[in-house]
N, C-alpha and C positions, 0 to 999 in steps of 0.2 A: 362296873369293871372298866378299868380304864386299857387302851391298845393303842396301835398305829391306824392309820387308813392312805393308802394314797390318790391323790390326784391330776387333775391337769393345772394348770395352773391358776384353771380361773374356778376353781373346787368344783369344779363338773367329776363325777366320778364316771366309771368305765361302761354304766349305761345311759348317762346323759343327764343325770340327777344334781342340777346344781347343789350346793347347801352353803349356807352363811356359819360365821363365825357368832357362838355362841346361842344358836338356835335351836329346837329340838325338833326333830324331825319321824316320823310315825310312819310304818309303811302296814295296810291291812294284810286278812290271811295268816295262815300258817308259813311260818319262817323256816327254808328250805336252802342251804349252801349252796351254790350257785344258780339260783333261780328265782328267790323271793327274799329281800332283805338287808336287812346294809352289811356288808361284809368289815371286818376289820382285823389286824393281825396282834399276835402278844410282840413279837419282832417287829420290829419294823426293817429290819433289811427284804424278810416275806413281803409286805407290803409292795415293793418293787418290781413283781411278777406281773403285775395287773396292769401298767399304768407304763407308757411309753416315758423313758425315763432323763428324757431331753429335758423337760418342762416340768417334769413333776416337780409336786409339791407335798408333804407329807406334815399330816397332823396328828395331837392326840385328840382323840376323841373316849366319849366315856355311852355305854351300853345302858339303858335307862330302860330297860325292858327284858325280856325274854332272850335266852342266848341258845343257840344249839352251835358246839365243837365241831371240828373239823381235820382231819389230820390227814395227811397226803404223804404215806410214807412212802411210797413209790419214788416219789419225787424231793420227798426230804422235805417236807414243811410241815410244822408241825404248830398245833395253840391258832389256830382260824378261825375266827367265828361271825357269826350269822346272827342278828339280835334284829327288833322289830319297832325298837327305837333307839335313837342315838341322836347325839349332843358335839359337837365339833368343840375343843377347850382349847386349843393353842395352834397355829401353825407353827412350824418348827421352821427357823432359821436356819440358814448354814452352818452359823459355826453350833447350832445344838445341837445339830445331825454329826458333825465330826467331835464333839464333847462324848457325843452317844457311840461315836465310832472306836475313840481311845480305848472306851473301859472293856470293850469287844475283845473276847478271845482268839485268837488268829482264824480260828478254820471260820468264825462268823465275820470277820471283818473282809477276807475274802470272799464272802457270801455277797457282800453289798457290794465290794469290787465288781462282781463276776455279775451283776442285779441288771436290770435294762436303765440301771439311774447313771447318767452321766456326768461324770465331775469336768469343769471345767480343767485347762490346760495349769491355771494357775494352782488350781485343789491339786493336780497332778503333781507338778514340782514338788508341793508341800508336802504329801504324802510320800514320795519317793525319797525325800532328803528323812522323814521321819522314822521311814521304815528299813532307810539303807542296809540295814546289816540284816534286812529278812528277807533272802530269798526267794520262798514263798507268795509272800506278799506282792515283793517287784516284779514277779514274773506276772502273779496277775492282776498288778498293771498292766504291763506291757501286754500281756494277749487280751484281756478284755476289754480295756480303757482305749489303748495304742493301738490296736487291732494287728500286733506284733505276733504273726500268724507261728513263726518260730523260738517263741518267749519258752515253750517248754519243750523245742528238739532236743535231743540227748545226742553230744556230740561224741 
């Protein structure tokens, strides 16, 4: 099964677990959602929860072992999982992250807007001249990118 996983930027993940590109990686034990296992998402905007989002780096990676779900609907994430080994296949470039962004339905593309992933000033402009005539979208730029703490007053 193929998903997202995020990182920092030198693929250390969020317990200190370096891993290489195209290596496979095994962890022992019973595989347990946040506590035992490599985590990785069907989204990759989810992915962005995890990983302070200045630096991230996000790849695909593919699940080469046992998988147990996850779903957080409290919180609204949903397709997470927890597998006991896993294979890193690509890092994802910027512009395959905003390729990936395009085909995104509005209420998920503000997902990764609103994500701890931070776009550059220049990603900013691009997005805002793209999205001009959505509302939605530019406000959260503005409150979550801009920290335009009045992006969504009601005047």
């Amino acid at each position: 099964m193929l998903g997202y996983k995020a990182f920092d930027e030198n693929l250390i993940n969020r317990y200190g677990t370096k891993l290489e590109l195209e290596k496979e990686y095994t962890i022992d034990g019973d595989i347990k959602f946040g506590s035992n296992g490599f985590h990785f998402c069907t989204y990759l905007e989810d992915t962005l929860r995890y990983v302070d989002g200045t630096n991230a780096v996000i790849a695909i990676v593919e699940s080469l072992g046992d998988l147990q779900k996850y779903d957080d609907e409290y919180n609204g994430y949903y397709d997470m999982f927890v597998t006991n080994k896993i294979k890193i296949i690509k890092v994802l470039t910027k512009e395959d992250i905003f390729n990936y962004m395009f085909k995104l339905p509005e209420f998920r593309i503000i997902r990764l807007i609103s994500s701890y992933f931070q776009f550059s000033e220049e990603d900013l402009q691009l997005l805002e001249m793209l999205y001009l005539n959505n509302d939605n979208i530019i406000k959260a730029i503005k409150y979550y990118q801009r920290n335009d703490m009045d992006a969504y007053k009601i005047l």
